[in-house]
C-alpha positions as CSV (number, residue, x, y, z in Angstrom):
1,X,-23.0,72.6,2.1
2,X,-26.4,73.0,4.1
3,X,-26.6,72.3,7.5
4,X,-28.3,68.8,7.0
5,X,-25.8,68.1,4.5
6,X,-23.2,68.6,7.4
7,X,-24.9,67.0,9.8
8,X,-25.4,63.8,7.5
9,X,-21.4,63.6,6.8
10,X,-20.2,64.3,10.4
11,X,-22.6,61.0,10.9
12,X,-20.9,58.8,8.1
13,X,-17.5,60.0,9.5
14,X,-18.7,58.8,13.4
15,X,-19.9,55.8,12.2
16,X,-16.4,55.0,9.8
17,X,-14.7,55.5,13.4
18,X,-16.3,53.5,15.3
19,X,-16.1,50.2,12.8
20,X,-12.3,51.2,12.5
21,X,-12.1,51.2,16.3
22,X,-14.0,47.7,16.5
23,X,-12.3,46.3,13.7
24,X,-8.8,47.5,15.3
25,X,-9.5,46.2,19.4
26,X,-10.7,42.5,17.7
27,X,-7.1,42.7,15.8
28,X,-5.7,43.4,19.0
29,X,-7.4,40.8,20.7
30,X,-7.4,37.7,18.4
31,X,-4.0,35.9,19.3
32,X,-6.1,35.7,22.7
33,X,-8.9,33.5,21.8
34,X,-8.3,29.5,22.1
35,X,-10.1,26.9,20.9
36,X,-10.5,25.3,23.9
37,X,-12.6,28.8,24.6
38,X,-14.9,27.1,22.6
39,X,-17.3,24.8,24.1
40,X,-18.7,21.6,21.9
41,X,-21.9,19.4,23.7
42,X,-20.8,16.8,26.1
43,X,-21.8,14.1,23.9
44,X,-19.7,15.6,21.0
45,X,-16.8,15.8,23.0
46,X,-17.0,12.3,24.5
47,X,-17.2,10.9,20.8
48,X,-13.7,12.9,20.0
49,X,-12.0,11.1,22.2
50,X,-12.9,7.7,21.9
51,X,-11.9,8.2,18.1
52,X,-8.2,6.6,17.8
53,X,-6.3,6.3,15.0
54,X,-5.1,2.3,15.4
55,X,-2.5,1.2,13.0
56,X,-2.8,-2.6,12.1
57,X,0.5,-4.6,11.3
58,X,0.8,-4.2,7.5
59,X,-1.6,-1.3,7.4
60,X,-4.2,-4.1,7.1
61,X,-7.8,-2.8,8.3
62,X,-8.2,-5.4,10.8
63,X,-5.5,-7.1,13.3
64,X,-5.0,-10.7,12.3
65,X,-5.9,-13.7,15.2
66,X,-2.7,-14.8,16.9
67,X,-2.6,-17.9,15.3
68,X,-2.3,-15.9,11.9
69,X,0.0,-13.7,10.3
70,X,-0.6,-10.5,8.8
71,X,1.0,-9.9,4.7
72,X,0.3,-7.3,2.2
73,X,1.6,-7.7,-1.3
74,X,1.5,-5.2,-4.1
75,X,3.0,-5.3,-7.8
76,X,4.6,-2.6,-9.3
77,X,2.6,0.2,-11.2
78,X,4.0,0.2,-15.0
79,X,8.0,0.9,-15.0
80,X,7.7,3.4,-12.3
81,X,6.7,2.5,-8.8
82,X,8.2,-0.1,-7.4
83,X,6.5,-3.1,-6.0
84,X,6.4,-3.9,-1.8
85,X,6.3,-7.0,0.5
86,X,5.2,-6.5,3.9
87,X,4.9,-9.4,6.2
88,X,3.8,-9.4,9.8
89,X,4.5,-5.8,9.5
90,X,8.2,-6.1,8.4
91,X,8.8,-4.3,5.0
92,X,11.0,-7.1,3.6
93,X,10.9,-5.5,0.0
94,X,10.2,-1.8,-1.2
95,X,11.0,1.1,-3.5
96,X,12.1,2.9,-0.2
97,X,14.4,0.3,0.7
98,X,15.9,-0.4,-2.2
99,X,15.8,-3.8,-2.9
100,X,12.9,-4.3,-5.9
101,X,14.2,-5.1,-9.6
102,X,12.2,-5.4,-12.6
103,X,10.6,-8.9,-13.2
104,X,9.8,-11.1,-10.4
105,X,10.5,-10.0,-6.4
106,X,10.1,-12.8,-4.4
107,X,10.5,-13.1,-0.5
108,X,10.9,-16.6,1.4
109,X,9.8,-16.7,5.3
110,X,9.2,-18.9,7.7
111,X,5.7,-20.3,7.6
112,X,5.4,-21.1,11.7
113,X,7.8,-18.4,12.9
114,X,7.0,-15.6,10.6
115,X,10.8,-14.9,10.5
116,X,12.0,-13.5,6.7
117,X,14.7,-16.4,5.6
118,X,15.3,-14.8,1.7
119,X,14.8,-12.3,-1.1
120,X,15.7,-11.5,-4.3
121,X,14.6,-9.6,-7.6
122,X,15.0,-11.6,-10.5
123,X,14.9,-9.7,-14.3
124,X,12.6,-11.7,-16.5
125,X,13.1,-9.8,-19.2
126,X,17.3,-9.8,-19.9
127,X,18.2,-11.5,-16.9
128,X,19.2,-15.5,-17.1
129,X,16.2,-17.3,-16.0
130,X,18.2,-20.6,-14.7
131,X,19.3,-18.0,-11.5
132,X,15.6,-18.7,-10.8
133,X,15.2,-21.5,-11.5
134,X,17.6,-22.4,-9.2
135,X,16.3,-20.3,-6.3
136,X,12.6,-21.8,-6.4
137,X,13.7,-25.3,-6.5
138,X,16.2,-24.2,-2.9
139,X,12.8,-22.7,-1.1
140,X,12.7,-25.1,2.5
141,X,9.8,-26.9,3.1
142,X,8.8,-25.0,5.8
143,X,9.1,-21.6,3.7
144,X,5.9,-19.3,2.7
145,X,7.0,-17.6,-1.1
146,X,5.9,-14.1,-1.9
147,X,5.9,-12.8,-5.0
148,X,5.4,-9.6,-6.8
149,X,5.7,-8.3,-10.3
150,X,7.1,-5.3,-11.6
151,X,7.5,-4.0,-15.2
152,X,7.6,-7.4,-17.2
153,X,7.8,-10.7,-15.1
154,X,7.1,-13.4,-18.2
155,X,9.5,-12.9,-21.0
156,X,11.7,-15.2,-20.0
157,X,9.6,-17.6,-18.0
158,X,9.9,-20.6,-19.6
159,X,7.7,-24.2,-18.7
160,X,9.8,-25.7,-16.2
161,X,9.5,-22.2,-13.7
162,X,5.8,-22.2,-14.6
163,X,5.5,-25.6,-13.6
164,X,7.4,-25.2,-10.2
165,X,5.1,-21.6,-9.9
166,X,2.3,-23.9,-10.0
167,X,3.7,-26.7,-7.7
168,X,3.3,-23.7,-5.2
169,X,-0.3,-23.1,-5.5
170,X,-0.4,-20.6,-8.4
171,X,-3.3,-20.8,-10.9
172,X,-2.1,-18.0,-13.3
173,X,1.9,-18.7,-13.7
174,X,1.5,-20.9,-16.9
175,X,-0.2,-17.7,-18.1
176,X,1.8,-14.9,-17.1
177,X,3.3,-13.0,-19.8
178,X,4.8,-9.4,-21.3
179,X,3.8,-6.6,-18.5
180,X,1.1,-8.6,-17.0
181,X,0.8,-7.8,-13.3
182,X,0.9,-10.7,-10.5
183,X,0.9,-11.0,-7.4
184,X,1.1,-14.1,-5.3
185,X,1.7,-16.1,-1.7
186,X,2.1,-19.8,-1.8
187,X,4.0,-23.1,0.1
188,X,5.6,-25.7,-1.7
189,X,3.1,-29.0,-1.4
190,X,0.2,-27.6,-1.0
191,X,-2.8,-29.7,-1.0
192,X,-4.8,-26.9,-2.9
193,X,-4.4,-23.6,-5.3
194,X,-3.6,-20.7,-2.9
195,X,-6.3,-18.1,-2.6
196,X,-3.7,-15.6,-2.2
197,X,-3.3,-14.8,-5.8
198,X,-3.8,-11.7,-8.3
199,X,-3.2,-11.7,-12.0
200,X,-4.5,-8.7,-14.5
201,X,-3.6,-9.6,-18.5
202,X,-1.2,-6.3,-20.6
203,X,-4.0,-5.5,-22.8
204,X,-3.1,-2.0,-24.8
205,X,-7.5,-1.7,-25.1
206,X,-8.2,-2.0,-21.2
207,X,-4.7,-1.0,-19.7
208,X,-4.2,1.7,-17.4
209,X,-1.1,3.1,-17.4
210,X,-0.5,2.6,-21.6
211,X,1.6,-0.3,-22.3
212,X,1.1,-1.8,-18.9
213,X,-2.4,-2.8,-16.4
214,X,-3.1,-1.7,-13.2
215,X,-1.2,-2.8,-10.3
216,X,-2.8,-5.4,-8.2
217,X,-2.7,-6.4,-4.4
218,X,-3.1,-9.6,-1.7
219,X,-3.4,-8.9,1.8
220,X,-5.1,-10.5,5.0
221,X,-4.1,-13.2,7.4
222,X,-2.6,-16.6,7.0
223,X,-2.4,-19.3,9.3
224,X,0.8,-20.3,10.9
225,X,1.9,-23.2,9.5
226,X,3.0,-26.1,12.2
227,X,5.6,-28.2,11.0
């Protein structure tokens, strides 16, 4: 090896040295730095902190008035999640608690205390429809229903539930058939339809879980009721 050869390899090997040496005082040194080392703009770090996560009764994007109460209704998506019934941020019915059955889940509370008074799954597919029928014509005056669907709520509906359905405010209950999805808040004598309705036909062309639609949801505020 010449002497410029030499001299050209002893510099490669100083060179591999001192990146190893660098490399190996950083490692020794990183559990060191904090993040709070690390200075952001004034104005950067003013906007971080007025940034709050706020979590509205119901998971509702908006707090309701205090004159209203807050709901959130979803059906049940296909045979496999369960459908929920949140009012004024009490989960009344859920898969996590338990309580949902295939057909219709329906929740009675009170419509000027906000105060759950009732609930029940009714099976609408082998179940005995008269249990329900016996239920809806019990609900108090003073008593907001919510309902939510799950797997098949129409197979066994027959006129006379439709008709008391409908007596509540629904416009889709004389339709509501195999697997449809529905969801639904109403009063009994109500001087209008409710707006607080949701209904998405089983069709095999559009569905989107196969034999069954999409799951549909209500939510918002509704005025206390005064009695």
């Amino acid at each position: 090896m010449t002497i410029p050869e030499l001299k050209a390899a002893l510099l490669r090997f100083l060179v591999l040295i001192i990146a190893v040496g660098v490399l190996w005082v950083f490692i020794l040194n990183y559990p060191k730095f904090k993040t709070t080392e690390i200075r952001l703009p004034r104005w950067m770090a003013s906007s971080r902190k007025d940034i709050k996560m706020v979590k509205h009764k119901c998971d509702l994007n908006k707090p309701c008035p205090g004159n209203k109460f807050a709901f959130k209704v979803l059906s049940g998506a296909a045979n496999v999640v369960g459908p929920s019934i949140c009012f004024e941020n009490e989960m009344i019915m859920s898969p996590v608690k338990n309580n949902v059955g295939r057909g219709l889940n329906i929740a009675l509370v009170n419509g000027s205390t906000g105060m759950t008074l009732r609930y029940k799954s009714f099976d609408m597919y082998s179940g005995d429809p008269k249990v329900l029928l016996v239920f809806l014509k019990e609900i108090p005056e003073d008593a907001l229903v919510l309902v939510a669907s799950y797997d098949d709520p129409g197979t066994k509906m027959d006129d006379s539930i439709r008709q008391l359905f409908s007596d509540l405010g629904s416009n889709y209950a004389k339709q509501l058939g195999f697997r449809d999805s529905w969801v639904f808040m109403g009063a009994r004598h109500g001087k209008s339809k409710s707006p607080y309705e949701k209904f998405l036909k089983n069709n095999p062309k559009e569905n989107k879980y196969a034999d069954w639609p999409e799951l549909v949801e209500i939510e918002g505020c509704v005025s206390r009721k005064l009695f």
